[in-house]
C-alpha positions in Angstrom: 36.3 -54.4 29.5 39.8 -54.4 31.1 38.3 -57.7 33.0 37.5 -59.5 30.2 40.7 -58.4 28.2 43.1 -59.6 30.6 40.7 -63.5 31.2 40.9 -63.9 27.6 44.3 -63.8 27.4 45.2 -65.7 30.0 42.7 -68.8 29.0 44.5 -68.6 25.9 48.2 -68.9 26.7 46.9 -71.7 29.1 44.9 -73.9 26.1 48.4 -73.2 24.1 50.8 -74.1 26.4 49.1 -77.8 27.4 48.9 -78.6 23.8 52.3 -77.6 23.1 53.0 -79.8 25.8 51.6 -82.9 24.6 53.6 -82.4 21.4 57.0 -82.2 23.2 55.8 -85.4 25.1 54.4 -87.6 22.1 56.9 -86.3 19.7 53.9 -86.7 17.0 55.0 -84.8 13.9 52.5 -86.5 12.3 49.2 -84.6 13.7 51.2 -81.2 14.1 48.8 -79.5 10.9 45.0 -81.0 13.3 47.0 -79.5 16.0 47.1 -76.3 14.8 44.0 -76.0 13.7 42.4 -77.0 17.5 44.4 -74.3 18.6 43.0 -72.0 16.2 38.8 -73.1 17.0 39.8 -72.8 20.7 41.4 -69.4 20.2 38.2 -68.6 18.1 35.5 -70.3 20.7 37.3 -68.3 23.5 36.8 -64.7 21.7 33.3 -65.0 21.9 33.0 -64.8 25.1 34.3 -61.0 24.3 30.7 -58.7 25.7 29.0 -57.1 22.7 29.9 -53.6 21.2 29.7 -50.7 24.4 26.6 -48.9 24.8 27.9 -45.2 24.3 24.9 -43.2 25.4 23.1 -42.8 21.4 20.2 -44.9 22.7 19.6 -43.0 25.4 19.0 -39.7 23.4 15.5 -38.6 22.3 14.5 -39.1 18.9 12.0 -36.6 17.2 11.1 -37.2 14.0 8.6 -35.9 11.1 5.6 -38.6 10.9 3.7 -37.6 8.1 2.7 -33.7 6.7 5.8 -32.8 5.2 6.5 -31.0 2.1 2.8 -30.2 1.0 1.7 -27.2 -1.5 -1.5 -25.4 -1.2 -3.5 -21.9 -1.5 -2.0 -19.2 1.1 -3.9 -18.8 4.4 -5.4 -22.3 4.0 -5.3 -24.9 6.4 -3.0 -28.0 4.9 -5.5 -31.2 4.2 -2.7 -33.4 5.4 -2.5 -33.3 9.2 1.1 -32.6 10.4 2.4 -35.3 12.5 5.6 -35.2 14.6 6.9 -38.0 17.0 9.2 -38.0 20.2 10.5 -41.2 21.6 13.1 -42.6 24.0 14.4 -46.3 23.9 11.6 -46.4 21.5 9.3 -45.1 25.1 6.7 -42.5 23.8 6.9 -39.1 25.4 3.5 -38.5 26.2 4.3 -35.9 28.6 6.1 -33.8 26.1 5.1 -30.2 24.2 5.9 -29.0 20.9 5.9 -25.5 19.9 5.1 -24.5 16.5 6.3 -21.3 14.7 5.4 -20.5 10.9 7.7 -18.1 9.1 6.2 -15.2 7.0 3.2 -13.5 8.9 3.0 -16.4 11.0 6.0 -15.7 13.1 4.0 -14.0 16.1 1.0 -16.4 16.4 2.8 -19.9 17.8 0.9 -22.9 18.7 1.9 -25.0 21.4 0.5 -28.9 20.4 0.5 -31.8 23.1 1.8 -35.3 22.5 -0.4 -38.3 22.5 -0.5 -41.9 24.1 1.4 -42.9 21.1 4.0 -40.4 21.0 3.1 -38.2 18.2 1.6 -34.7 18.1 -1.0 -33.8 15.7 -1.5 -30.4 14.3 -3.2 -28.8 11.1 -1.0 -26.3 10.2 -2.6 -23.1 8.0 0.0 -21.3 5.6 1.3 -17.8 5.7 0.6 -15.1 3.1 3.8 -15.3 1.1 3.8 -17.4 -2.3 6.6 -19.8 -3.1 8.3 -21.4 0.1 7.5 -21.5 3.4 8.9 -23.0 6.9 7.2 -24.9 10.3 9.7 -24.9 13.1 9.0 -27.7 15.8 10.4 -27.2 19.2 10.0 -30.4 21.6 9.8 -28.9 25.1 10.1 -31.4 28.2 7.3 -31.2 31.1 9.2 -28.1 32.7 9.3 -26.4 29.2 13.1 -26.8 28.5 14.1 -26.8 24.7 15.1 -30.8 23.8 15.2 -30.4 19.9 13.7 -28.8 16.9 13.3 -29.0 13.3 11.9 -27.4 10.3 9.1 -28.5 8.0 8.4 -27.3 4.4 5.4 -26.3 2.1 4.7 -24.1 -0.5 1.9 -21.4 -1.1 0.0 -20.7 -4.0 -1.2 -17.8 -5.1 -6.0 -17.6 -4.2 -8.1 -17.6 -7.3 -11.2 -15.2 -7.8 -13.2 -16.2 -5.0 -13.5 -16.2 -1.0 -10.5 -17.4 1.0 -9.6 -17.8 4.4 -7.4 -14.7 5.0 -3.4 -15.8 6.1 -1.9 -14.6 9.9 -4.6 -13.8 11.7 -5.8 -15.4 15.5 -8.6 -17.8 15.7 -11.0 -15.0 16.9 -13.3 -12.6 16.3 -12.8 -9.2 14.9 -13.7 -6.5 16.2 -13.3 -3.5 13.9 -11.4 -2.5 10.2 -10.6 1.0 9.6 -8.9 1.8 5.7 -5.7 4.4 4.4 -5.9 5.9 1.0 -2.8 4.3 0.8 -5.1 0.8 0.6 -3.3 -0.1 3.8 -6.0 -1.8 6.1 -6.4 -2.4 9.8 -8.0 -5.2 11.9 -8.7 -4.9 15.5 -8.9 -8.7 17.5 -10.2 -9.4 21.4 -8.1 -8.4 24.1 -4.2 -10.0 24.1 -4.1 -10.0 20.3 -2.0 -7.2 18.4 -3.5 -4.8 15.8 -3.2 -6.3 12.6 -2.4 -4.4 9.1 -2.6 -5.5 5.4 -0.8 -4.1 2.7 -1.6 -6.6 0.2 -5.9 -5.8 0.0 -6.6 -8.1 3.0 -5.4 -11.2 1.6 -2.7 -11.2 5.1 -2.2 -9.8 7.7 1.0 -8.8 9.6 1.5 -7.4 13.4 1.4 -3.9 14.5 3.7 -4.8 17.2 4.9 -0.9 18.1 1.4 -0.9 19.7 1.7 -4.1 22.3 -1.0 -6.5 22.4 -2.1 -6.2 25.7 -4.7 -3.3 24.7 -8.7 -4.1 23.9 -9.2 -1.8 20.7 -12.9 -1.3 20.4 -12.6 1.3 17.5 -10.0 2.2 15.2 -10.6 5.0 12.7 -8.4 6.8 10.2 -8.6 10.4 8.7 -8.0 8.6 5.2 -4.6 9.7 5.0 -1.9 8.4 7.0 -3.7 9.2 11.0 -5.1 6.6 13.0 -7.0 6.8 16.4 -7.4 3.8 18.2 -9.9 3.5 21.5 -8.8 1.0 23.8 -11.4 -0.2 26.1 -10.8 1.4 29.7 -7.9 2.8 28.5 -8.3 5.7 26.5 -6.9 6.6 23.0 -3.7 5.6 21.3 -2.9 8.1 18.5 -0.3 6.9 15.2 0.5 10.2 12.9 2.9 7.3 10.3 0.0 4.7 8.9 0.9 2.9 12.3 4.1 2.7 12.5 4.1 3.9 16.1 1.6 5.1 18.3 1.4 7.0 21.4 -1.3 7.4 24.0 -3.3 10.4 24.0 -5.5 9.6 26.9 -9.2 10.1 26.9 -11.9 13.2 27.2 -14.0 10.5 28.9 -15.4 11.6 33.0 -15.0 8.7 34.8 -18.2 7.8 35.2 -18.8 7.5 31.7 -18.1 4.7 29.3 -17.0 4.9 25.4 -19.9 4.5 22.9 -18.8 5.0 19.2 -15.7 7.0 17.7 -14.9 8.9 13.5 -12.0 10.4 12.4 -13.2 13.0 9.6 -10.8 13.8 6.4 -10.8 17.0 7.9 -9.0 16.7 10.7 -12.1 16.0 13.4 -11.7 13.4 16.2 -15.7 12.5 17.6 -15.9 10.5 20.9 -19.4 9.6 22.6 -20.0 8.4 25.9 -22.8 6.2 27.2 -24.6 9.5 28.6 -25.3 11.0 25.8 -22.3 13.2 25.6 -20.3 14.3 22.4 -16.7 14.9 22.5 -15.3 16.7 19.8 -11.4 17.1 19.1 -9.8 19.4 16.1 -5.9 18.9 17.3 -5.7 15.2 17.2 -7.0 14.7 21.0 -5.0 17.6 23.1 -7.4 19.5 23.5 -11.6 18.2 23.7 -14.9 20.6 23.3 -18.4 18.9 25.0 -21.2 18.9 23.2 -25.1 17.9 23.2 -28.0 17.2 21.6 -29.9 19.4 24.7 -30.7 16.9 26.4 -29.5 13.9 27.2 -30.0 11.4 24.5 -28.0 7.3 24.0 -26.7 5.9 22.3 -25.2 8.1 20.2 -23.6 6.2 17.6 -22.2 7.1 13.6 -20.3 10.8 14.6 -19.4 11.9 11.0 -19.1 15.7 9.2 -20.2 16.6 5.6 -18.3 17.9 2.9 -20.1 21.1 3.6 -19.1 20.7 7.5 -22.4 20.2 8.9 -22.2 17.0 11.7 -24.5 14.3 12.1 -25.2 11.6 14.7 -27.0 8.9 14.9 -29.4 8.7 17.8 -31.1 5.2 17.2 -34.9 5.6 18.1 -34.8 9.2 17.3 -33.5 9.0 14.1 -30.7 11.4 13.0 -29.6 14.8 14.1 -27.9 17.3 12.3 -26.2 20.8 13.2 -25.0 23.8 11.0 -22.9 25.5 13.5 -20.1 23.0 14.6 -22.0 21.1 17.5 -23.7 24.4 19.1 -27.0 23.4 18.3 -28.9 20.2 16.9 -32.2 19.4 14.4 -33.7 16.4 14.4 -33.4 14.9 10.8 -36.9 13.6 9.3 -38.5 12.4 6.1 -41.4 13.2 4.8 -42.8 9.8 4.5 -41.9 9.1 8.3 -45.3 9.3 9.7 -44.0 7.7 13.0 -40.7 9.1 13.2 -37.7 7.0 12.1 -35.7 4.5 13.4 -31.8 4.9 12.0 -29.4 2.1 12.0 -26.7 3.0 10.0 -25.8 6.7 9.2 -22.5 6.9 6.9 -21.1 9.9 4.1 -19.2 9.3 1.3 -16.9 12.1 1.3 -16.3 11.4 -2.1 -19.1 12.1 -3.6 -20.6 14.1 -0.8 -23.9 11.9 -0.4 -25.6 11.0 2.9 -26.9 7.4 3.5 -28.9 5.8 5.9 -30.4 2.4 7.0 -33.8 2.7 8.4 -35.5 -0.1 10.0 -39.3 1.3 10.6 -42.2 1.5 8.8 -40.0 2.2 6.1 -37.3 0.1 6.2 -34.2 0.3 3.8 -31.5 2.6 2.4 -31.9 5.6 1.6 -29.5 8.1 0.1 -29.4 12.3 0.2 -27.4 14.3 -2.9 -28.1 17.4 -1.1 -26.8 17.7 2.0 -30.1 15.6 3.6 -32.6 18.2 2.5 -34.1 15.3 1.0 -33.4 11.6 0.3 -34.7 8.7 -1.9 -34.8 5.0 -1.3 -32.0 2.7 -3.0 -33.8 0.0 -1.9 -37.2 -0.8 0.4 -37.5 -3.9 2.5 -39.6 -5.5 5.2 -37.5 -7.4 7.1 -33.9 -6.9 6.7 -31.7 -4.8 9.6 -29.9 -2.1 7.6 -26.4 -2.0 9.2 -22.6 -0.8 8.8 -23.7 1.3 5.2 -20.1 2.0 3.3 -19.6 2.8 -0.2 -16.4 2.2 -1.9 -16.0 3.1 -5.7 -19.1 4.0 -6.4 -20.8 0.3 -4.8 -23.0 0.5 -1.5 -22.2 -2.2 0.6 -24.2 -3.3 4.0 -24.8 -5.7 6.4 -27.8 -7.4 8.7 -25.5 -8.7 11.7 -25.3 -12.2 9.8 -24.6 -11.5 5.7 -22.9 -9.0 4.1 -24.9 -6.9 1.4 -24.1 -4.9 -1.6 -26.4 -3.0 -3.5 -26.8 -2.9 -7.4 -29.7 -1.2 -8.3 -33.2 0.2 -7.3 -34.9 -2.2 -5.2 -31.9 -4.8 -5.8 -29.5 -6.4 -3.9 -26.6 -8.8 -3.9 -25.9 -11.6 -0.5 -21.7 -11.3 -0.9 -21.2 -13.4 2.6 -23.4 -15.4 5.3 -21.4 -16.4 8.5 -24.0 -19.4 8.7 -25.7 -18.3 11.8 -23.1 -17.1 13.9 -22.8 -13.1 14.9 -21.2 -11.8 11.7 -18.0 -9.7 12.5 -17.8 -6.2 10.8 -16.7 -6.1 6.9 -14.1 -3.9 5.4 -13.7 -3.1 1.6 -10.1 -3.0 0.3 -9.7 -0.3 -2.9 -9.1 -3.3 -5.7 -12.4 -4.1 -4.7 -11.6 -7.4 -2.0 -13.5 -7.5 0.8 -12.7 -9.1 4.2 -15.5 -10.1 5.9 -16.3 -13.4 9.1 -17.4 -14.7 11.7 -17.3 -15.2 15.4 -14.2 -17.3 14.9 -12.6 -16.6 11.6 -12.2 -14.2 8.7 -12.5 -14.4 5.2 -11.4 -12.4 1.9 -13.2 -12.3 -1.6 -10.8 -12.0 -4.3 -12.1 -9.8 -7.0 
């Protein structure tokens, strides 16, 4: 610049001082004014060969940029139908090689995305919303190749409240469930595959929000409550992690388990009693929240045993699959086998489950007799709800008064003699296990997803 500064003005005061000349020599007063003005398109003509404006370094910065998405309104826990679209360029160069990490706010905030950039520069992503109504935020971090922070910025939607129906629950992985477990206090729980935290709904399962005192790096097979505010969680080649606060925190209580046996099935009675069985048959039995465990059998060794559950009276039973169901009067000591008198070839129990509300036993047969069939007196006798040929009788729960059920694939509920209601189908795909919520919702899915009914 300092070059060019000092050419121009010295081609100048040269153009200036010749013409000046030729006045003092010709003495022409006459073409003074066309004078002047040739100096003044020569002074003009030599400024523009001034270089442009400097290049200051703005052209050289990234830009990143919302493409399309933004500001959208739909149902919580739904996937937007517009596809978010962000794009990162450099003198107007796509950066194909570029991340972008996504983080919702709400429920959201633990479960980011990390989307790739195309050919073209932009990064595609279908964005689901949090559980909140009213507003909500994206946050869009560009990451270089070695995952260094460039730039970010915010997108933002708003939630609507579900109508009566089913809806895709809000804040939960794209994976399978494992199992529910519910608090009087309507508080539920959700357990996912391994690396995913415990999940917990206060709002009747329409989100779901991290039980992050616990860590996510457990694989929690079982999680069972007293009702209350206890929770007992089994953790697959772990042991048990024990929460006295609705799960608020939790602390590891080990495991009654030899170690050449493997977990099986886990209940946590409202009174207090903490069942464990192992794969050989064995039933551990703990009345002080795990410190202290009692062994116990069926005489001889009998698995699975699945379905550990006490009475109101304080009888247990357990389910023993093939051999139907066993019951004992004396705290585990000894065991009966359980049988009805229309069981000519011995039943075959799926599902054994008591409503401690009302006190009633029920069970889902699948044998000559197959269906549900319910006990007001302690399983001296039972009567059918409901008789059917071909339908598995699995995961039996009762919630107010209303029998629910399912088949591995639908989700059942019962409402009368002989009479039943398909609630949910996970269209072919191994259904996930179902959990009632006290309004009445139910959360219920799939291999890859769950799903809430709105009552």
């Amino acid at each position: 610049m300092f070059y060019f500064k000092l050419s121009f003005e010295y081609d100048l005061r040269l153009k200036i001082n010749i013409i000046f000349a030729m006045l003092n020599r010709y003495c022409m007063k006459l073409y003074l004014p066309a004078l002047i003005l040739l100096v003044s398109i020569i002074a003009g003509c030599s400024k523009s060969k001034i270089p442009g404006p400097i290049t200051t370094g703005d052209d050289n910065k990234v830009k990143f940029e919302i493409a399309g998405g933004n500001n959208q309104e739909d149902t919580i826990g739904r996937i937007l139908s517009d596809t978010i679209k962000l794009k990162a360029t450099k003198n107007g160069i796509a950066l194909n090689t570029y991340f972008i990490e996504f983080r919702g706010s709400g429920c959201n905030d633990d479960l980011p995305i990390q989307g790739y950039m195309n050919s073209d520069g932009i990064c595609r992503y279908m964005y689901r919303l949090a559980g909140n109504t009213g507003a909500q935020t994206l946050k869009a971090t560009l990451l270089d190749p070695d995952k260094k922070r460039i730039d970010s910025l915010v997108l933002n939607f708003t939630g609507v409240a579900p109508a009566q129906g089913w809806h895709p629950v809000a804040c939960v992985p794209f994976v399978s469930a494992m199992k529910f477990c519910r608090l009087s206090s309507g508080r539920l729980f959700a357990s996912f595959t391994e690396g995913q935290y415990l999940r917990y709904s206060d709002d009747n399962g329409i989100s779901w929000n991290a039980a992050k005192s616990l860590g996510n790096k457990h694989n929690i097979v079982s999680i069972k409550s007293d009702s209350k505010t206890q929770l007992v969680a089994a953790a697959l080649n772990e042991g048990i992690y024990y929460s006295g606060d609705a799960g608020d925190t939790w602390k590891f209580i080990g495991s009654p388990l030899a170690s050449f046996e493997s977990f099986v099935d886990m209940n946590y009675t409202p009174g207090g009693k903490l069942f464990y069985t192992a794969n050989t048959g064995t039933i551990y039995l703990s009345e002080n929240n795990g410190t202290t465990w009692s062994k116990l059998r069926l005489g001889e060794p009998i698995a699975p045993l699945t379905d550990p559950c006490e009475a109101n009276n304080g009888d247990f039973w357990i389910n023993a699959d093939a051999l139907g169901a066993f019951k004992s009067t004396d705290k585990g000591a000894t065991w009966t086998r359980q049988y009805d008198t229309d069981s000519h070839y011995g039943e075959v129990i799926q599902s054994l489950y008591i409503d401690n509300t009302t006190g009633w036993i029920y069970k889902g047969r699948n044998d000559n007799n197959n269906g549900v069939f319910f006990s007001k007196n302690n399983g001296t006798s039972f009567n059918h709800l409901f008789i059917t040929n071909n339908l598995p009788i699995k995961n039996i729960e009762v919630v107010n008064g209303v029998v629910y059920f399912s088949d591995g694939y639908q989700l059942y509920t019962i409402n009368g003699v002989n009479s039943f209601i398909k609630l949910f189908s996970s269209n072919g795909s191994t259904s996930s296990d179902y959990i009632v919520a006290n309004n009445g919702n139910i959360v219920a899915g799939n291999n890859n997803y769950l799903y809430f009914f709105k009552k």
